[in-house]
C-alpha positions in Angstrom: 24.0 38.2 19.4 21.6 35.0 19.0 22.8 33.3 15.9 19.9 31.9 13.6 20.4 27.9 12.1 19.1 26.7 9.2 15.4 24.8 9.7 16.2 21.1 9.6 14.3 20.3 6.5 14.4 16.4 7.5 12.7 16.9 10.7 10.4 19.2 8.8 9.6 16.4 6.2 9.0 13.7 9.3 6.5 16.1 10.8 4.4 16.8 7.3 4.8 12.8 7.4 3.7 11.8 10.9 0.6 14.3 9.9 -0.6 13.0 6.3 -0.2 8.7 8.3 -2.3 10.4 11.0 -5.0 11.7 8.4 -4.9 8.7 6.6 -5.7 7.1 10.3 -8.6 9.1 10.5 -10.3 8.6 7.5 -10.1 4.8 7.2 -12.1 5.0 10.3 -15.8 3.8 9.7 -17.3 7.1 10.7 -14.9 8.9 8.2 -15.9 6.7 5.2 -19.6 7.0 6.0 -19.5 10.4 5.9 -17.8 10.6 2.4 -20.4 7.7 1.2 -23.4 9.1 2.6 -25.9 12.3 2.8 -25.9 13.8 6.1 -29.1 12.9 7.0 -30.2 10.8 9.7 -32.3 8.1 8.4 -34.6 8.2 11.2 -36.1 11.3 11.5 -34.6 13.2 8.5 -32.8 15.8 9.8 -30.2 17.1 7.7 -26.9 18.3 9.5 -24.1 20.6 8.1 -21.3 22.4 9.9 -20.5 22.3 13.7 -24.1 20.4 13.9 -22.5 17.0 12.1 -20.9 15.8 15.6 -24.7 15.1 16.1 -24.7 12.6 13.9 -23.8 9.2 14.6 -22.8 5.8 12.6 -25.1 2.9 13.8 -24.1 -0.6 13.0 -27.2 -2.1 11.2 -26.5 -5.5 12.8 -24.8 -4.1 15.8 -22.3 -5.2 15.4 -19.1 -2.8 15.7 -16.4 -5.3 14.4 -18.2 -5.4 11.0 -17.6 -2.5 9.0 -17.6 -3.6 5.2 -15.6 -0.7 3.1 -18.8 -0.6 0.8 -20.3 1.0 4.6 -23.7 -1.6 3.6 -24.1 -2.3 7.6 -24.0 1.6 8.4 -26.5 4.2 8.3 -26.6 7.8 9.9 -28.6 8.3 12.8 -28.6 11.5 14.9 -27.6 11.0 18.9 -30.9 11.6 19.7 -32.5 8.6 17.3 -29.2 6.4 18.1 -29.8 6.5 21.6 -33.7 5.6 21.1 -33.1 3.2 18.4 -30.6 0.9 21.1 -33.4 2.0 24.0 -36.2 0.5 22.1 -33.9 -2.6 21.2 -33.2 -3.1 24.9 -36.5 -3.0 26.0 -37.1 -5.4 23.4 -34.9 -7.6 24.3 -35.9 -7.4 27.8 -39.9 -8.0 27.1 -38.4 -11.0 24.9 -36.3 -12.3 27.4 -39.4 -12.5 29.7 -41.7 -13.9 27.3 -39.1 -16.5 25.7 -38.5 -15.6 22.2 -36.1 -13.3 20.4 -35.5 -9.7 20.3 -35.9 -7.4 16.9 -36.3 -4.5 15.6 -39.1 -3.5 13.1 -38.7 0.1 12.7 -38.3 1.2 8.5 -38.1 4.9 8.5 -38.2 5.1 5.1 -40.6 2.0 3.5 -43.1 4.8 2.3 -40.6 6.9 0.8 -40.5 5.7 -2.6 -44.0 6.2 -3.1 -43.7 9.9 -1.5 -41.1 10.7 -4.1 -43.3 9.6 -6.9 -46.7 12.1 -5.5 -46.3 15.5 -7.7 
């Protein structure tokens, strides 16, 4: 007859743990905090995304730079994989034409410089 132990509480507790350190991992990640500071929008084309569709939607470094990720998230913004990949694309065309002609690359693009006055139409 098989003879049934107690369940070892302490390895239990090690377990729950290992699990809420891992979490806590997780979400101190920049995409984690972006996505608790910001609307799920990409601020290119303005696509909203929800549900299984929010692995579309990327975090892209403002100044492209991957090492800088203030906790306030002011060098982040959402862009879906579709305008992420464009968006570095265009900046690496431009930094090719640049290259060529002498000067330096940038990137002009302001998806949303007419918004305000959109908003304010009725």
């Amino acid at each position: 007859m098989p003879r049934h132990t107690a369940p070892d509480h302490a390895r239990l507790d090690r377990v729950v743990a290992e699990a809420r350190k891992q979490r806590e991992l997780r979400e101190a990640g920049y995409r984690e905090r972006a996505l608790k500071l910001f609307p799920w929008i990409c601020r290119r084309c303005g696509r909203e995304f929800t549900g299984a569709r929010l692995r579309e939607l990327t975090v892209h470094h403002k100044d492209h730079n991957h090492d800088n990720n203030p906790a306030d998230g002011s060098n982040w913004e959402f862009q879906c994989i579709y305008c992420h990949d464009n968006e570095h694309s265009r900046m690496l065309d431009e930094a090719a034409r640049t290259r060529d002609a002498g000067g330096p690359a940038a990137a002009t693009h302001q998806p949303f410089a007419e918004l305000k006055k959109l908003l304010k139409k009725e």
